[in-house]
C-alpha positions, 0 to 999 in steps of 0.5 A, a space after each residue: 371251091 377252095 377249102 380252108 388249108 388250099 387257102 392259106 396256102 395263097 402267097 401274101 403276094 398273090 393276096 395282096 395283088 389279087 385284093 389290089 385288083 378288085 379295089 380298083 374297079 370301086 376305087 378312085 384314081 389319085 393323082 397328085 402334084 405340088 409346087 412351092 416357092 421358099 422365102 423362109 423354108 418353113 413349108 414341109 410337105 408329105 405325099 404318100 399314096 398306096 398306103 396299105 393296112 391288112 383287113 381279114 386276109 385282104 388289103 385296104 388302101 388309103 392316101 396321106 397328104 399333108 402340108 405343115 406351115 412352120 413358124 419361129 422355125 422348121 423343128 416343130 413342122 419337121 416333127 410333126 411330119 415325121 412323126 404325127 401319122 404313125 401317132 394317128 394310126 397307133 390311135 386306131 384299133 388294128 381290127 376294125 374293118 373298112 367302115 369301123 377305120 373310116 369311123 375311127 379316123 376324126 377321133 383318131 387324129 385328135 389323139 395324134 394332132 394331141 400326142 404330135 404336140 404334147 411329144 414335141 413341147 417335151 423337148 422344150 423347142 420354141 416353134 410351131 407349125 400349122 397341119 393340113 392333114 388329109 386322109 383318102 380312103 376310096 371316095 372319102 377324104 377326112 381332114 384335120 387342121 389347126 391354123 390357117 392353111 387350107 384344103 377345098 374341094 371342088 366336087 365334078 359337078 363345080 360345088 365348092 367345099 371348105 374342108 378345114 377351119 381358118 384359126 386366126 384370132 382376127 376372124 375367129 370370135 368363138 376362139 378368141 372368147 376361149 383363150 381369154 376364158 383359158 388364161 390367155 389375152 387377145 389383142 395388137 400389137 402395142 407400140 407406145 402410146 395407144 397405138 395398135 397395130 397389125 392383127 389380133 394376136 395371143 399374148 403372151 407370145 404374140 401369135 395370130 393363131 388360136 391353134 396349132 402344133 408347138 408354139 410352147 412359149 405361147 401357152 397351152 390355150 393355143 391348142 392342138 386340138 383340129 377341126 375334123 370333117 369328113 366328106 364322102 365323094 360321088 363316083 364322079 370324083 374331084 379336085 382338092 387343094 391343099 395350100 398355105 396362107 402364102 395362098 390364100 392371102 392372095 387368091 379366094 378359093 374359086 380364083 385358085 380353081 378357075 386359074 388352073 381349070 382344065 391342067 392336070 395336078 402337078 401343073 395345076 399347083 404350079 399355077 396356083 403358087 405363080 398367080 398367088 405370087 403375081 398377086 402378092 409377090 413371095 411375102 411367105 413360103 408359098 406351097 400348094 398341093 393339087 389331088 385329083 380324084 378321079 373315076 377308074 378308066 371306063 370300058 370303051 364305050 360308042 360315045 359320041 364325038 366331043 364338040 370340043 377338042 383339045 380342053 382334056 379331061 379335066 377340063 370337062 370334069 372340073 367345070 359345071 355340068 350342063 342341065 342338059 340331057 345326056 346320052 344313054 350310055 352316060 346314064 348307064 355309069 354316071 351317078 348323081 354329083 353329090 358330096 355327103 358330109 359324113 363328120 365334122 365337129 371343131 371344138 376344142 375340148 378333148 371330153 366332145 372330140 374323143 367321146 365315140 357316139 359310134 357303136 365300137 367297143 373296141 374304140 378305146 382299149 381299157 387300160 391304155 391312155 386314149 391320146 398317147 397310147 401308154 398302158 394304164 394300171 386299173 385304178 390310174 386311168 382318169 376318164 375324159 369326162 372327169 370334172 364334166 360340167 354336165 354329170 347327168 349325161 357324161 358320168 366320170 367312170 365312163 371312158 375313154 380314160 386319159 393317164 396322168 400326163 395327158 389328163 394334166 395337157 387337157 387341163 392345161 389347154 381348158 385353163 383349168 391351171 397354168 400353163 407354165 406349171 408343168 415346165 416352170 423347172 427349166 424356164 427363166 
């Protein structure tokens, strides 16, 4: 056995390599593709896979792909690519190990959807942007939204699972009933003489979406608060699809998984994005991204011939299993195709989302402001329960605590004074 000196002596690299090694025998393989067609060039996407964050002495690997549907505008969707995973990972204590990481993250992207937006309005730009963020760490995938891009799964065994929330003000009555509780009006467009048009949208600014990143000119009740959900995968794996509303105005979730059944990611997308135009022609930047979550390559193993050749293996794994029963090799590695859902929470007050029923002290740090991560004096953090409706179970000294300039974002977005007042000096 090693001792203590003869292993600190192993090079990082070798470290790094060796933990990699092991990783990959109960991790999945990610394999992804995407594809888009531009009419206003207000889609942006970010890929990255093979992230890595240090745990003890070894490494932890993670996936990040998101999709950003700009509006009025690119800037605020540039923004938030550029800068809102570095704000959710600095909302992340650096030493909570695997299982305390993954815990974190549903409260960790509220602070940095929070952060992303409060940042980007600072500077006084008009867009917006819709978020799909989505987050792999082996066989669990969590995902944050705000407007109406989508992300579904579909798990090895064909069950169909919504990951994100559809914001718009026409089929969402709870987030209508919240803007106008917050200062806001919900209605059509007016153009003379009773008659109204089109969707609902939120006035003043006339947006169609209860949530997103930006949209300064709107008001802060459009809040950049997401729905978060949490699902932990089956060793079988599966596809997920990450695509704008180019998309889904056209296609339902089972007609993008059927019209690519059997092709591998990066084709996939490119059929979704080509029917979802031959549907509905290119009315609005149309971009989708396919990850496929697949079971490490097993050892070769004396199975028997297929029945049918040539469908490849995504045409096996992407369709419903038959109830029939399988070898006994199959049973050897095969588990149950059962998708547990870990989290999933959708309000919009920040004192619910940044409240940690899990068991980590170090959640939230004392003196640091839990969306923004700047350092609070003792005696200046205000805690998120403040002005709690319901002091018999939130108590207004407990924490997280907020500084000043969050705590007035949080107010602003619960209605609790007016929008406009934090910028009234520079606006007309």
């Amino acid at each position: 056995m090693s001792t203590r000196s003869e292993h600190q002596t192993v090079p990082l690299s070798v470290l790094l390599k060796r933990e990699l090694a092991n990783e990959k025998i109960e991790r999945p393989e990610i394999v992804h593709g995407q594809a888009s067609q531009s009419k206003k060039g207000e889609d942006f996407t970010l890929l990255k896979t093979e992230c890595q964050r240090m745990v003890g002495d070894g490494v932890s690997t993670y996936s990040v792909f998101a999709l950003f549907d700009g509006h009025n505008g690119s800037a605020a969707a540039i923004y938030s690519k550029e800068n809102l995973l570095n704000n959710v990972l600095s909302a992340i204590p650096s030493e909570l190990n695997r299982d305390e990481w993954i815990a974190a993250l549903p409260r960790a992207l509220v602070a940095g959807f929070v952060k992303t937006d409060k940042d980007f309005q600072e500077r006084a730009q008009m867009s917006g942007t819709t978020v799909t963020f989505v987050i792999i760490e082996g066989w669990v995938v969590t995902v944050a939204s705000v407007g109406d891009s989508r992300c579904i799964l579909e798990a090895a065994e064909g069950d169909i699972y919504f990951l994100s929330a559809d914001h718009r003000l026409e089929c969402n009555e709870e987030e209508r009933l919240r803007i106008t509780a917050s200062g806001g009006e919900v209605g059509r467009l007016n153009t003379g003489g009773g008659a109204e048009i089109g969707p609902l949208r939120c006035w003043p600014g006339g947006l169609c979406l209860s949530r997103s990143i930006g949209d300064r000119d709107v008001g802060e009740y459009i809040v950049p608060v997401p729905y978060v959900k949490q699902v932990k995968l089956s060793t079988a794996g599966g596809r997920v699809i990450i695509s704008s509303d180019g998309v889904w105005d056209a296609l339902s979730a089972e007609a993008a998984l059927d019209c690519c059944r059997g092709m591998p990611a990066d084709a996939a997308a490119a059929q979704i994005v080509k029917e979802a135009l031959h549907a509905k022609g290119l009315r609005d930047d149309t971009t989708c991204i396919v990850i496929d979550i697949l079971p490490q390559e097993k050892p070769a193993a004396p199975l028997p011939p297929p029945k049918k050749q040539g469908k490849g293996v995504f045409k096996s794994m992407f369709r419903k299993k038959s109830t029939e029963s399988t070898s006994c090799v199959d049973k050897e590695y095969i588990e149950p195709d059962v998708v547990e859902e870990l989290f999933e929470e959708g309000s919009a007050m920040l004192s619910e989302r940044l409240d940690t029923k899990y068991p980590l002290c170090n959640m939230f740090r004392l003196f640091t402001c839990a969306v923004c991560q700047v350092e609070v004096k003792p005696g200046e953090g205000i805690s998120i329960h403040a002005g709690s409706c319901n002091p018999g179970k939130l108590r207004p000294w407990d924490g997280p605590f907020l500084c000043l300039s969050c705590q007035e974002k949080k107010e602003a977005m619960e209605g609790k004074r007016q929008s406009g007042d934090r910028y009234s000096s520079g606006s007309e």
